[in-house]
C-alpha positions in Angstrom: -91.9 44.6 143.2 -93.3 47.7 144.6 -90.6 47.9 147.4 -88.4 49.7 145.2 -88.2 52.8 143.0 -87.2 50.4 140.3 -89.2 47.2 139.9 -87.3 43.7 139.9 -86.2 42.1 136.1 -88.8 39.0 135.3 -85.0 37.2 134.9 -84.3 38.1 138.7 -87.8 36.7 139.8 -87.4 34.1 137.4 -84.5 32.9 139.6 -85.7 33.6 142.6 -88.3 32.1 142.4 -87.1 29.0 140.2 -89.8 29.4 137.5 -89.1 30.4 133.9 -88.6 33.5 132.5 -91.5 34.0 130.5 -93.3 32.8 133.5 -92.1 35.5 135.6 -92.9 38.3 133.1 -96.3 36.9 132.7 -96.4 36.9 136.6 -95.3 40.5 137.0 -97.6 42.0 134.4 -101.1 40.2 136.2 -99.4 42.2 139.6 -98.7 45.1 138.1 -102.2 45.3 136.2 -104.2 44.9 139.5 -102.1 47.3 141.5 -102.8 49.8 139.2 -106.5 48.9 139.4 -106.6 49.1 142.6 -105.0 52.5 142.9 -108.5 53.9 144.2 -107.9 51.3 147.3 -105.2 51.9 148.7 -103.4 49.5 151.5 -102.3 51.2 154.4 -100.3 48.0 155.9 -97.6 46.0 154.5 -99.0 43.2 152.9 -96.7 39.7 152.4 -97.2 37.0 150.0 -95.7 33.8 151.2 -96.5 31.9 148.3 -98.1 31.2 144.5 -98.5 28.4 142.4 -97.6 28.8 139.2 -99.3 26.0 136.7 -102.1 24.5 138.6 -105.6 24.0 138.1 
C-alpha cells in the first residue's frame, strides 16, 4: 500500500488476498489510520508483513 504513489483498490487486495471486498476496504482504512498516526515515528527500514488473519478471535 505505501509502495506506490497511488495506493492499491480494496477490490485488488480483495483478490489478492482472497478475502472480500468489504473486508479489504475495512483492512486498508485500520492501515492507513495507524500510518498516519504514526507519522511522528518514522521507520527507517523496509518493513514486510507476511501474513494476517482476517476473522479470528
Amino acid at each position: 500500500m505505501s509502495t506506490s504513489s497511488k495506493s492499491i483498490s480494496s477490490i485488488q487486495m480483495g483478490k489478492c488476498f482472497s478475502i472480500s471486498q468489504g473486508t479489504a476496504w475495512y483492512f486498508m482504512q485500520k492501515v492507513g489510520k495507524t500510518m498516519k498516526s504514526s507519522q511522528k515515528y518514522t521507520l527507517e527500514k523496509l518493513i514486510n508483513v507476511d501474513g494476517f488473519m482476517v476473522g479470528e478471535k
